[in-house]
C-alpha positions in Angstrom: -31.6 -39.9 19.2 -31.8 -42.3 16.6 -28.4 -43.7 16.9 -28.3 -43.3 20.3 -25.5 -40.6 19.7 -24.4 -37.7 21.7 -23.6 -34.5 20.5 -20.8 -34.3 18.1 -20.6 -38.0 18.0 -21.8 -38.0 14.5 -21.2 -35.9 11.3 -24.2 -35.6 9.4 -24.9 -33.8 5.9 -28.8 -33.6 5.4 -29.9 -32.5 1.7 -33.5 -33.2 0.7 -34.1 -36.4 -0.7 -30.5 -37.5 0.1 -29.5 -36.0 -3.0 -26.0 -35.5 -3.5 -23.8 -32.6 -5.0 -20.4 -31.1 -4.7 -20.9 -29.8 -1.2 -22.0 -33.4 -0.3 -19.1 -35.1 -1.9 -16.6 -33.1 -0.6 -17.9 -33.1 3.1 -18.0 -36.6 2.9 -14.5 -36.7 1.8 -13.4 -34.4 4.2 -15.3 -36.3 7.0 -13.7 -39.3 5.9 -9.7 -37.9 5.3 -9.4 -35.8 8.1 -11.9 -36.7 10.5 -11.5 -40.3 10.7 -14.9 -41.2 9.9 -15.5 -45.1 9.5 -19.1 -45.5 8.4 -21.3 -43.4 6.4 -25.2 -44.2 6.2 -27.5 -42.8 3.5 -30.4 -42.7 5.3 -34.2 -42.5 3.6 -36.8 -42.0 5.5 -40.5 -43.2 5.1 -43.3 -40.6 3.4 -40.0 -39.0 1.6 -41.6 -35.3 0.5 -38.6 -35.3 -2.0 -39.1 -38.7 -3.5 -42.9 -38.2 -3.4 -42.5 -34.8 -5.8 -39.9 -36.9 -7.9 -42.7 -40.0 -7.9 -45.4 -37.6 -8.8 -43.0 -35.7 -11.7 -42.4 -39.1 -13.2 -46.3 -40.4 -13.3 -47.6 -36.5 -14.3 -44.6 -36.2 -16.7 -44.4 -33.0 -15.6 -40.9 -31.0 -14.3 -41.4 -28.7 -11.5 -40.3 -25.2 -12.8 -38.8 -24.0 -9.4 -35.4 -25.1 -7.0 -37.7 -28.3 -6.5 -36.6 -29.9 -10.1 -33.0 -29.7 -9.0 -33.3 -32.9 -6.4 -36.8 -34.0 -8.7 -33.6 -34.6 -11.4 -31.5 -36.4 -8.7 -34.0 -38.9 -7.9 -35.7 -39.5 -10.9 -33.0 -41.8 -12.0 -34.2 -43.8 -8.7 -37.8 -43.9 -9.6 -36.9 -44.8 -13.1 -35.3 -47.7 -11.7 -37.8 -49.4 -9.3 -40.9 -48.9 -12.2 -38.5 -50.7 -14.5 -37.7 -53.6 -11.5 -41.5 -53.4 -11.3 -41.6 -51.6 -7.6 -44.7 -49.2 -7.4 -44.7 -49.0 -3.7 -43.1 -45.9 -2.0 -41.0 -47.3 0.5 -39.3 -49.9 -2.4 -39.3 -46.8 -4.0 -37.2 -44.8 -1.2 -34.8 -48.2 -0.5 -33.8 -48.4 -4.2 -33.0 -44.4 -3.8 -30.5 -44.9 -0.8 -29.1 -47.8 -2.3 -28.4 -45.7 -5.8 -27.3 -42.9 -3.2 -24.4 -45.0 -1.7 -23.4 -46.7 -4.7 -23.1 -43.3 -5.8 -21.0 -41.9 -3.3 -18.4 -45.3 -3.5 -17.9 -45.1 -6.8 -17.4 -41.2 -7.0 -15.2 -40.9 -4.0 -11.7 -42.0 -4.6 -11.1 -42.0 -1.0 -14.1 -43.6 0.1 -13.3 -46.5 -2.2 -9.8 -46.4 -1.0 -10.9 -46.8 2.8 -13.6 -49.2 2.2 -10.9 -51.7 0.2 -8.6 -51.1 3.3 -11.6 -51.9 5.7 -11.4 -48.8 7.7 -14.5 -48.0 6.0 -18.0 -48.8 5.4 -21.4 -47.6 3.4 -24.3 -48.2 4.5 -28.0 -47.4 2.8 -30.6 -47.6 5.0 -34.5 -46.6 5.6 -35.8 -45.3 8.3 -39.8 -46.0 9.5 -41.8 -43.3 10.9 -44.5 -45.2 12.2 -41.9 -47.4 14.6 -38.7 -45.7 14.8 -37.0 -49.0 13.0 -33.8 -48.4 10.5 -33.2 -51.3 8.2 -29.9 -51.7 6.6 -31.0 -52.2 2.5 -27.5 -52.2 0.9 -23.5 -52.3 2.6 -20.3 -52.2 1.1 -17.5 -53.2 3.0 -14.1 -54.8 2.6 -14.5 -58.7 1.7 
């Protein structure tokens, strides 16, 4: 619904907190090798319940002792970097972590880097509103 897609239009890997592993990685390479995909978004979403437990980790100074620290520990880096570029607010907070997400996957993806120089690919980090249904495009890379 939100891209106006049908199904199987779209191939969509969905961790919490947009946090990427292995498994991510390597479906997004095969998505992008053998399936032909020619744009991958990183999508955040508003009121984030994974950023918000990596937010409240970082202010309490305190690591979750269950599965939750696992994607806590991939966002924090994230966190660490809006307080430093002076962002307290949650949704600057969510933008910087797609942004980190898809720099991420370009620069740890030989094949997505190879595609996007060729420009039959792009990255794109988004976030997504709640309250209005609105993405907005916060970072891009693409050939050029």
């Amino acid at each position: 619904m939100l891209f106006d897609a049908g199904l199987g239009d779209l191939f969509v890997v969905r961790t919490a907190g947009g946090c990427v592993d292995a498994a991510v990685t390597g479906s997004l390479e095969f998505a992008v090798t053998t399936l032909g995909v020619s744009l991958i978004v990183v999508l955040s979403h508003e009121e984030c319940g994974a950023i918000g437990a990596a937010v409240s980790s970082f202010e309490e100074g305190d690591l979750p002792s269950d599965l939750t620290r696992v994607f806590v520990e991939k966002i924090a880096p994230s966190v660490i970097r809006a307080k430093r570029d002076g962002h307290e607010e949650r949704s600057a907070i969510e933008e910087i972590h797609a942004a980190e997400t898809a720099e991420h996957l370009v620069h740890r993806i030989p094949p997505v880097q190879a595609r996007i120089a060729d420009g039959s690919l792009g990255v794109v980090a988004a976030r997504y509103r709640l309250e209005d249904g609105r993405v907005t495009s916060v970072e891009e890379h693409f050939a050029g």
